[in-house]
N, CA, C and O of each residue as an XYZ file, in Angstrom:
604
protein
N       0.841     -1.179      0.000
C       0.000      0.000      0.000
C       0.886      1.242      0.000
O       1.657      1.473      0.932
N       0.781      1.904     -0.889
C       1.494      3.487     -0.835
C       1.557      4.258      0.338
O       0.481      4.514      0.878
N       2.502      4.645      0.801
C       2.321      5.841      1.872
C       1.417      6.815      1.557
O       1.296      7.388      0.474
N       0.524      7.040      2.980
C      -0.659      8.091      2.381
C       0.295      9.846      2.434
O       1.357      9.944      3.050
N      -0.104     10.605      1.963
C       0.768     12.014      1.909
C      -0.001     12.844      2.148
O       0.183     13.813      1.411
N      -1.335     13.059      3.277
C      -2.432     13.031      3.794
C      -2.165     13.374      4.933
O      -1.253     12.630      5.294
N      -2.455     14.171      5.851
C      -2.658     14.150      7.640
C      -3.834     13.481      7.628
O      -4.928     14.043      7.570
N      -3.633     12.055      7.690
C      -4.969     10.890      8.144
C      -5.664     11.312      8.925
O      -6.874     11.450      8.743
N      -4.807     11.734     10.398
C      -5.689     11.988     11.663
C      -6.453     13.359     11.418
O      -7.378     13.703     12.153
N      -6.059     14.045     10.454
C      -6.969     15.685     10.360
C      -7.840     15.470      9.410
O      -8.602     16.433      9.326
N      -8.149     14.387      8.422
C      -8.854     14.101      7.588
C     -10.350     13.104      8.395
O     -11.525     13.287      8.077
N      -9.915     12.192      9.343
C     -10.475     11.714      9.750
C     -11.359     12.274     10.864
O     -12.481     11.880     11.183
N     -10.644     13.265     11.395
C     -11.497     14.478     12.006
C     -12.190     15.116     11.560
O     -13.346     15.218     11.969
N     -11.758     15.706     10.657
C     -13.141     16.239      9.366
C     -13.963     15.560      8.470
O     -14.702     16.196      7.718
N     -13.916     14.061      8.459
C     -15.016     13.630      8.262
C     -15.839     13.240      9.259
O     -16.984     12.893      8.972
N     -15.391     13.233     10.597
C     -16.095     12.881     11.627
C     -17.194     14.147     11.716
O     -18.410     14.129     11.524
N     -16.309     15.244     12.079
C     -17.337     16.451     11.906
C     -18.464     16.572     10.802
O     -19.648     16.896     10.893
N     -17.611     16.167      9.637
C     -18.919     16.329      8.639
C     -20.034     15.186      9.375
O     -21.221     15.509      9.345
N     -19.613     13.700     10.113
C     -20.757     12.810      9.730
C     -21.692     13.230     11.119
O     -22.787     12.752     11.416
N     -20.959     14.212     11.828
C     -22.211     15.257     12.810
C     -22.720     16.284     12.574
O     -23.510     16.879     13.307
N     -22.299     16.643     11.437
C     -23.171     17.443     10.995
C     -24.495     17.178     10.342
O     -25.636     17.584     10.563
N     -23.745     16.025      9.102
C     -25.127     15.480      8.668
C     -26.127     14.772      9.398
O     -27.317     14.671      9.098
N     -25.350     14.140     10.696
C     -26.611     13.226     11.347
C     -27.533     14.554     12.089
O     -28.748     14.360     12.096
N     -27.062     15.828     12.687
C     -27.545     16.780     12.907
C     -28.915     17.394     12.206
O     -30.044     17.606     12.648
N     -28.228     17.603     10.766
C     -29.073     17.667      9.618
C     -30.055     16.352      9.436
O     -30.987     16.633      8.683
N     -30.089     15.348      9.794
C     -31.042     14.139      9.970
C     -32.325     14.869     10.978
O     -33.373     15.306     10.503
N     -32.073     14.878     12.028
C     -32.887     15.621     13.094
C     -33.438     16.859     12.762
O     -34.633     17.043     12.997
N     -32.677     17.845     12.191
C     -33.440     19.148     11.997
C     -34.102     19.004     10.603
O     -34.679     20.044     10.286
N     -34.167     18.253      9.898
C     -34.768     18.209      9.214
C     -35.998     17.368      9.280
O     -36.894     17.507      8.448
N     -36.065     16.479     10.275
C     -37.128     15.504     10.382
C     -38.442     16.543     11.222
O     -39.662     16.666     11.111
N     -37.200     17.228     12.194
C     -38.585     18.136     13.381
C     -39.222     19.154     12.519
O     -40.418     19.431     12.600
N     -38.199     19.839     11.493
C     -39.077     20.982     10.371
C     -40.084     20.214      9.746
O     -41.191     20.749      9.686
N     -39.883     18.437      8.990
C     -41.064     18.174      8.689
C     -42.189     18.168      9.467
O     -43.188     18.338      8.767
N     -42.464     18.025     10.776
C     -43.176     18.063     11.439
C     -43.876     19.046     12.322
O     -44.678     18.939     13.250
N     -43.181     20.233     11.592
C     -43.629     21.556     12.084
C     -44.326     22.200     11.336
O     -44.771     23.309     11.636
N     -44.626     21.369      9.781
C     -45.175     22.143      8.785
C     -46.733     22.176      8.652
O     -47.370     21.125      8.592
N     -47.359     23.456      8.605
C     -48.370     23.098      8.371
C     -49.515     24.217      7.383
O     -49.029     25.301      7.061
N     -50.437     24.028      7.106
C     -51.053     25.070      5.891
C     -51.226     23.991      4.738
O     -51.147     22.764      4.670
N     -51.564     25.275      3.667
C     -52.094     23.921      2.380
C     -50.740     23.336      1.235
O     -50.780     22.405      0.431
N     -49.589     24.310      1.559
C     -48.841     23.504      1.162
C     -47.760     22.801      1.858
O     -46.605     22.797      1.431
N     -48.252     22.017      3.274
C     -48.064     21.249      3.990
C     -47.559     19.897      3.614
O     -46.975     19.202      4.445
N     -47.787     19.460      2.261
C     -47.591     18.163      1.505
C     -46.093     17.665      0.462
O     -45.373     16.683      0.278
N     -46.220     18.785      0.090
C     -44.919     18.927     -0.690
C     -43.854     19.402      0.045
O     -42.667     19.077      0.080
N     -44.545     20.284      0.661
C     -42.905     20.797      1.752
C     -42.317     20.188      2.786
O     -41.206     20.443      3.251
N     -43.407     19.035      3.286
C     -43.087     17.861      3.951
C     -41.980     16.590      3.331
O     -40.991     16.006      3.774
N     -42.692     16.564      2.201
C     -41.919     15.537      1.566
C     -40.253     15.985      0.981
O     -39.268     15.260      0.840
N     -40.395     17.220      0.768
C     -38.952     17.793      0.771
C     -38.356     17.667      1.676
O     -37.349     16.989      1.475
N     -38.517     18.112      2.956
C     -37.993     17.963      4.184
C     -37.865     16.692      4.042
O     -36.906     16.237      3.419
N     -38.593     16.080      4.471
C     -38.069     14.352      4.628
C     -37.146     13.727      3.647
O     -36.306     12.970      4.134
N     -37.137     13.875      2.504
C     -36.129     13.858      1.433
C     -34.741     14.297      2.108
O     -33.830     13.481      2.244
N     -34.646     15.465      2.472
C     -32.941     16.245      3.188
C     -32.539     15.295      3.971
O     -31.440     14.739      3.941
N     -33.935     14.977      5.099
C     -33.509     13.830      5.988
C     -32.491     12.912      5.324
O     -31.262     12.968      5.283
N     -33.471     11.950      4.757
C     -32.764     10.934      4.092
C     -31.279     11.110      3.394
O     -30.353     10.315      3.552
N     -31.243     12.068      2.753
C     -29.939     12.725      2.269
C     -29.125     12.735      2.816
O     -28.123     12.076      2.538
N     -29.298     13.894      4.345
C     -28.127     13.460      5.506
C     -28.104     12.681      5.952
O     -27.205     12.648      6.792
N     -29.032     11.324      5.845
C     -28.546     10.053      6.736
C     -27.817      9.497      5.598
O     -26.827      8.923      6.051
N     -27.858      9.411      4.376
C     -27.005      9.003      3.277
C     -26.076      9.300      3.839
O     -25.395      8.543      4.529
N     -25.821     10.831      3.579
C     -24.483     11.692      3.611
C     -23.602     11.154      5.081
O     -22.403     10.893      4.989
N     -24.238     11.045      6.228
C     -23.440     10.871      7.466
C     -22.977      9.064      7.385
O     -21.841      8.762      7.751
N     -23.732      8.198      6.997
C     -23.005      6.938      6.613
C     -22.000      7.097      5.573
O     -20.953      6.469      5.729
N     -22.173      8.053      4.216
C     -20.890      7.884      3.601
C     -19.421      8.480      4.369
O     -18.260      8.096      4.229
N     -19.898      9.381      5.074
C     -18.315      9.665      5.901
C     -17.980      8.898      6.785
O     -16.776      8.705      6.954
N     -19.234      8.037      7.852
C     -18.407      6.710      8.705
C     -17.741      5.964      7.717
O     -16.621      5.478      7.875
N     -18.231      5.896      6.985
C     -17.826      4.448      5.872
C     -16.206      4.801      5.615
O     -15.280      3.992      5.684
N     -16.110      6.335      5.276
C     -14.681      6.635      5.095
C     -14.048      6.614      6.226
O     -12.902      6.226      5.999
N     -14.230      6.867      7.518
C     -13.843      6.944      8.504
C     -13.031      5.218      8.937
O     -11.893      4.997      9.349
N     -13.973      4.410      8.683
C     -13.565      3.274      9.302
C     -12.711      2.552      8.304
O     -12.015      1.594      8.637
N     -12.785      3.172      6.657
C     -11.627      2.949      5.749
C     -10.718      2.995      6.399
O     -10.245      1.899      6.700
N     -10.142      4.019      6.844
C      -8.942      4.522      7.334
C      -8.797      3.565      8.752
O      -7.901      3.905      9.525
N      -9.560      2.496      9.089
C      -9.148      1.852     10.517
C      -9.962      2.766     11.477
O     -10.132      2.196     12.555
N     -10.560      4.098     11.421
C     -10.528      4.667     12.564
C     -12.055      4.570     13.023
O     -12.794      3.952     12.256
N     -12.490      4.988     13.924
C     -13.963      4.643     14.860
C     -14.731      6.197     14.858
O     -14.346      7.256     15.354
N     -15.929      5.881     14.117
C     -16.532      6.551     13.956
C     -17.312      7.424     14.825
O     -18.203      6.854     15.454
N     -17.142      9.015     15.049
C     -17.847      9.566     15.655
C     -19.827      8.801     16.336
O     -20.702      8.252     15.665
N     -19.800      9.150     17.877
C     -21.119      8.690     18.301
C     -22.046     10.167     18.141
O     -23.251     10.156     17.888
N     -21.235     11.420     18.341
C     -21.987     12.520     18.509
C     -22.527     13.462     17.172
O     -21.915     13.744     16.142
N     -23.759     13.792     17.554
C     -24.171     14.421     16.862
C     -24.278     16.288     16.838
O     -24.034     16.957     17.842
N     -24.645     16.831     15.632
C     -23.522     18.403     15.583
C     -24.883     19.015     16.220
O     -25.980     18.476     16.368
N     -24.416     20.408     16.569
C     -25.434     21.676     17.621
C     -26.616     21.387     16.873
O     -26.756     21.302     15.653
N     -27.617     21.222     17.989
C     -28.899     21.179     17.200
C     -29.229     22.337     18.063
O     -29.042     22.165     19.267
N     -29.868     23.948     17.518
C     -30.514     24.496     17.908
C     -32.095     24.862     17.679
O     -32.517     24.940     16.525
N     -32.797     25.043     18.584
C     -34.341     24.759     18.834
C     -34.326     26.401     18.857
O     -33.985     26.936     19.913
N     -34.788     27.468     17.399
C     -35.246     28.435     17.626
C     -36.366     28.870     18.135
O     -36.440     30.016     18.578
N     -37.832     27.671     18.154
C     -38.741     27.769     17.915
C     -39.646     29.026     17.226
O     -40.449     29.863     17.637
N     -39.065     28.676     16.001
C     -39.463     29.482     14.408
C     -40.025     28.604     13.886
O     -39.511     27.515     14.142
N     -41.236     28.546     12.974
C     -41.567     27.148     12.428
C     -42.018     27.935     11.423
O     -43.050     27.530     10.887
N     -41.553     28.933     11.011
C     -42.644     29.412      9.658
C     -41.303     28.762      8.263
O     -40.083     28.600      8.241
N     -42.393     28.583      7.340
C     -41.136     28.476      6.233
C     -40.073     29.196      6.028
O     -38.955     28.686      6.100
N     -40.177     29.917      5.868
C     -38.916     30.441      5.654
C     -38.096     30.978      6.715
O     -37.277     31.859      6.452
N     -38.269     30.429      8.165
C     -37.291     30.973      8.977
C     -36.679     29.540      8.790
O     -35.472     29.472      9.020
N     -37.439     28.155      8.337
C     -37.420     27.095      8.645
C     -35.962     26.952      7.070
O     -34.731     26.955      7.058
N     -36.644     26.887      6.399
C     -35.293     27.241      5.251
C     -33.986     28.327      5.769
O     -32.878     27.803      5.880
N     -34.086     29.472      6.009
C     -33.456     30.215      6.177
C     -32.619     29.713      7.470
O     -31.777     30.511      7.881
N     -32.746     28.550      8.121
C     -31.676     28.610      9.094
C     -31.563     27.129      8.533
O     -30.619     26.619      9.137
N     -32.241     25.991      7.431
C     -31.362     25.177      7.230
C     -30.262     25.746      5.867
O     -29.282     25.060      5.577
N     -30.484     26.686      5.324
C     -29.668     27.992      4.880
C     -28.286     27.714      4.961
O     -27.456     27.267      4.169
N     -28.255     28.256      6.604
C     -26.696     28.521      7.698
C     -26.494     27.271      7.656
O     -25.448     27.030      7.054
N     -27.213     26.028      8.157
C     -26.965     25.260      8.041
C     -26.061     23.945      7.317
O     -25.262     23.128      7.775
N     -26.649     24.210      5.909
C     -26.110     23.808      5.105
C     -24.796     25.081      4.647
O     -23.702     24.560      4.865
N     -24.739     25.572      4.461
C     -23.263     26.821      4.343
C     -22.326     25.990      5.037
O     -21.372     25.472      4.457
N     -22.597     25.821      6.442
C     -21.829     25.216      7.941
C     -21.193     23.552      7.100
O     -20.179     22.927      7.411
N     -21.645     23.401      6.611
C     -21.547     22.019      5.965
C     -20.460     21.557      5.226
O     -19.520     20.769      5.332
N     -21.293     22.915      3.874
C     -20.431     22.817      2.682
C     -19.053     23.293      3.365
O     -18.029     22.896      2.808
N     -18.913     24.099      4.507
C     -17.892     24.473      4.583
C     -16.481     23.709      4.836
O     -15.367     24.007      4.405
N     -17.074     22.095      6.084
C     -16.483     21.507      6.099
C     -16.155     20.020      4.894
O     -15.599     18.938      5.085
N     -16.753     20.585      3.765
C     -16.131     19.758      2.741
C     -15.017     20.276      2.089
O     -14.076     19.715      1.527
N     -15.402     21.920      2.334
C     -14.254     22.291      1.742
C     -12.485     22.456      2.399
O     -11.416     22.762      1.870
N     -12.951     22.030      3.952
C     -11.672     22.147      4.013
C     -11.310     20.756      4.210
O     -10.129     20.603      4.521
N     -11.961     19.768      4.119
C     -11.896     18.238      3.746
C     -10.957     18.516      2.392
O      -9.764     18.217      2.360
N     -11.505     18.988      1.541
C     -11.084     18.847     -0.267
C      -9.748     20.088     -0.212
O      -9.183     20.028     -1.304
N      -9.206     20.962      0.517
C      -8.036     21.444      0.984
C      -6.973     20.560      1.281
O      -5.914     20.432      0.665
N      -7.360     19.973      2.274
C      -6.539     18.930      3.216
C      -5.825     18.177      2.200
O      -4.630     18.140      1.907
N      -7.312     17.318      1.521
C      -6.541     16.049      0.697
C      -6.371     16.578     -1.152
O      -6.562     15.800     -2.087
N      -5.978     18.056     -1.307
C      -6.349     18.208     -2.378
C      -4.607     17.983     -3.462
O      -3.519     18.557     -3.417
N      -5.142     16.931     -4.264
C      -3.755     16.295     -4.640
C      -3.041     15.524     -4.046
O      -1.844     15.495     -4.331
N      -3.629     14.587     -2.944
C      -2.956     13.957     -1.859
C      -3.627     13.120     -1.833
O      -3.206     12.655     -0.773
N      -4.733     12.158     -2.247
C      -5.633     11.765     -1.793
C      -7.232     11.651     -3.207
O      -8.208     12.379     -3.391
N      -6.812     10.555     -3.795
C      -8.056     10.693     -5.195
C      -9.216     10.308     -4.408
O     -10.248     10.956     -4.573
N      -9.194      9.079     -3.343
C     -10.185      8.697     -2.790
C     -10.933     10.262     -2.207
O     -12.037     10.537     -2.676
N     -10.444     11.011     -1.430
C     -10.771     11.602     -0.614
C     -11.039     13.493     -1.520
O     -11.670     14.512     -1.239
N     -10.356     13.154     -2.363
C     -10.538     14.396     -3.101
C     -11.959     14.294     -3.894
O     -12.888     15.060     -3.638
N     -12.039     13.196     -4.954
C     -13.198     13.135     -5.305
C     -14.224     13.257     -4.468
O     -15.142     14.040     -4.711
N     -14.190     12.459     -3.326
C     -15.239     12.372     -2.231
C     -15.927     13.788     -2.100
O     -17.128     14.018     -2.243
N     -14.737     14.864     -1.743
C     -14.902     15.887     -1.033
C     -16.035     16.996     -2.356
O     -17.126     17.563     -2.297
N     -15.047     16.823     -3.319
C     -14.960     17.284     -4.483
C     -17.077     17.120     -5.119
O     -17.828     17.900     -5.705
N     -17.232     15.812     -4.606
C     -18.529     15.560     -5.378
C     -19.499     15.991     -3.969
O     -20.431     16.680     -4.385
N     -19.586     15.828     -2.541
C     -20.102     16.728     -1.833
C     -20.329     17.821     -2.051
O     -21.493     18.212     -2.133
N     -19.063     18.803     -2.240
C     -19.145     20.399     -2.357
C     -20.395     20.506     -3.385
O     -21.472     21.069     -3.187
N     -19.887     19.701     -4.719
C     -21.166     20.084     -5.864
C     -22.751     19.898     -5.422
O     -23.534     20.823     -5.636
N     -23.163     18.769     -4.847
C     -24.308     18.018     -3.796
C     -24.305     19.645     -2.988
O     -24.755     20.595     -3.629
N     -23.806     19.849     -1.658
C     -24.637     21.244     -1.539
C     -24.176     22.223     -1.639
O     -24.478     23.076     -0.804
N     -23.199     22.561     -2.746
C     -23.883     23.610     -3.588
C     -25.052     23.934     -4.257
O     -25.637     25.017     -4.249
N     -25.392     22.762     -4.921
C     -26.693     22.642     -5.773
C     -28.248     22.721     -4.374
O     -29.356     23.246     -4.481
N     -27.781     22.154     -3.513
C     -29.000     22.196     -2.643
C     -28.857     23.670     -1.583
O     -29.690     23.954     -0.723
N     -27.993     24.235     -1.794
C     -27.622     25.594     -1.441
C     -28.566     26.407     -1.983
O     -29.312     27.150     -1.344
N     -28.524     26.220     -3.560
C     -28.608     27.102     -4.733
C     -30.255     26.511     -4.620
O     -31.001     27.342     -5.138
N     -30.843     25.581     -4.206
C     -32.327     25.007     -3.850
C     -33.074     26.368     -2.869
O     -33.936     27.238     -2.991
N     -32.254     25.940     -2.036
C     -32.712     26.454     -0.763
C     -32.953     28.204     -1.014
O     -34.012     28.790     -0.789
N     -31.915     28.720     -1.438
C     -31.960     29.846     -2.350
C     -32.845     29.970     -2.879
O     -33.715     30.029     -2.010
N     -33.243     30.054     -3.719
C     -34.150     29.954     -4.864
C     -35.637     29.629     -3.704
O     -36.578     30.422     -3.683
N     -35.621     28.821     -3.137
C     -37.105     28.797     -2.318
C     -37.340     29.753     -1.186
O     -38.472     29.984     -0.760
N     -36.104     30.377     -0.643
C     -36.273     31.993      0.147
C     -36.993     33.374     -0.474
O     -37.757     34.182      0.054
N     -36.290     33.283     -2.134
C     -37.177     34.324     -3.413
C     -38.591     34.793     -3.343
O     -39.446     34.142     -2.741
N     -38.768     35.572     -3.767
C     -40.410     35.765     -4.022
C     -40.022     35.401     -5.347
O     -38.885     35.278     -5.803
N     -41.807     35.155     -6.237
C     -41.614     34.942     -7.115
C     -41.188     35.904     -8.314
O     -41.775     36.957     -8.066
N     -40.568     36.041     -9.312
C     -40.382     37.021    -10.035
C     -38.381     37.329     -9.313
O     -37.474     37.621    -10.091
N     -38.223     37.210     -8.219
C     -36.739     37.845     -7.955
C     -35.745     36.616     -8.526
O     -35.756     35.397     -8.358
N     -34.983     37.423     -9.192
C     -33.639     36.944     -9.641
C     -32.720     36.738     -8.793
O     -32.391     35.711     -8.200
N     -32.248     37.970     -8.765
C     -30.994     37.701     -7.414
C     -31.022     37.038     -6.383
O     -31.930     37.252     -5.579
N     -30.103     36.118     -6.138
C     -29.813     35.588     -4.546
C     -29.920     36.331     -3.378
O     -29.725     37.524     -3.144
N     -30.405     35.027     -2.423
C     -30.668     36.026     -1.401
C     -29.336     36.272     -0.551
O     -29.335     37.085      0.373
């Protein structure tokens, strides 16, 4: 096996963080589904529950990398704060920060191993795009209709 050219132990820390973040994102996204309510209560539910699923994807693919490397996967899960805001868009607007908080630690995942690491670069590399694009979602559903610009 090649010598890795990687800080393993700082990589493996930042995927740990990422896989508390996403299991985080599991929870806040399950309680927003369940906070929703009005007539378009149906679809915005099923979105929510969708993210869920996403971050429980997302937080098994970083144990999975985690225990690649031999190492033991984070038990804890990341700050869950309880604004009690439940309107849509405070409800978007802070999984918003949320997700930002995220992407952020992919990116310094895809720093770390960038050129050091194909496993871990791609990894990082195809996250960032994943929420960016659900960034650029979330965006776009803060808008009124008719506004262009980001919020």
């Amino acid at each position: 096996m090649a010598e890795e050219t990687f800080d393993r132990s700082a990589a493996v820390k930042l995927l740990n963080q990422i896989m508390e973040a996403e299991l985080a994102g599991v929870v806040r996204y399950t309680h927003y589904s369940l906070m929703i309510y009005g007539h378009n209560r149906i679809p915005i539910v099923s979105w929510l529950r969708n993210e869920a699923n996403t971050c429980l994807s997302h937080a098994d693919e970083a144990g999975e990398l985690v225990t690649h490397f031999g190492e033991h996967p984070s038990l804890k899960i990341g700050s869950l704060l309880e604004t009690h805001k439940h309107g849509i868009n405070d409800i978007l607007t802070e999984s918003l920060e949320a997700e930002l908080a995220g992407l952020a630690l992919y990116r310094q995942l895809y720093e770390l191993v960038r050129d050091r690491s194909v496993l871990l670069e791609d990894y990082a590399r195809r996250m960032i795009a994943e929420e960016e694009l659900h960034v650029g979602e979330v965006n776009k559903m803060l808008r009124k209709p008719g506004d262009i610009g980001a919020v």
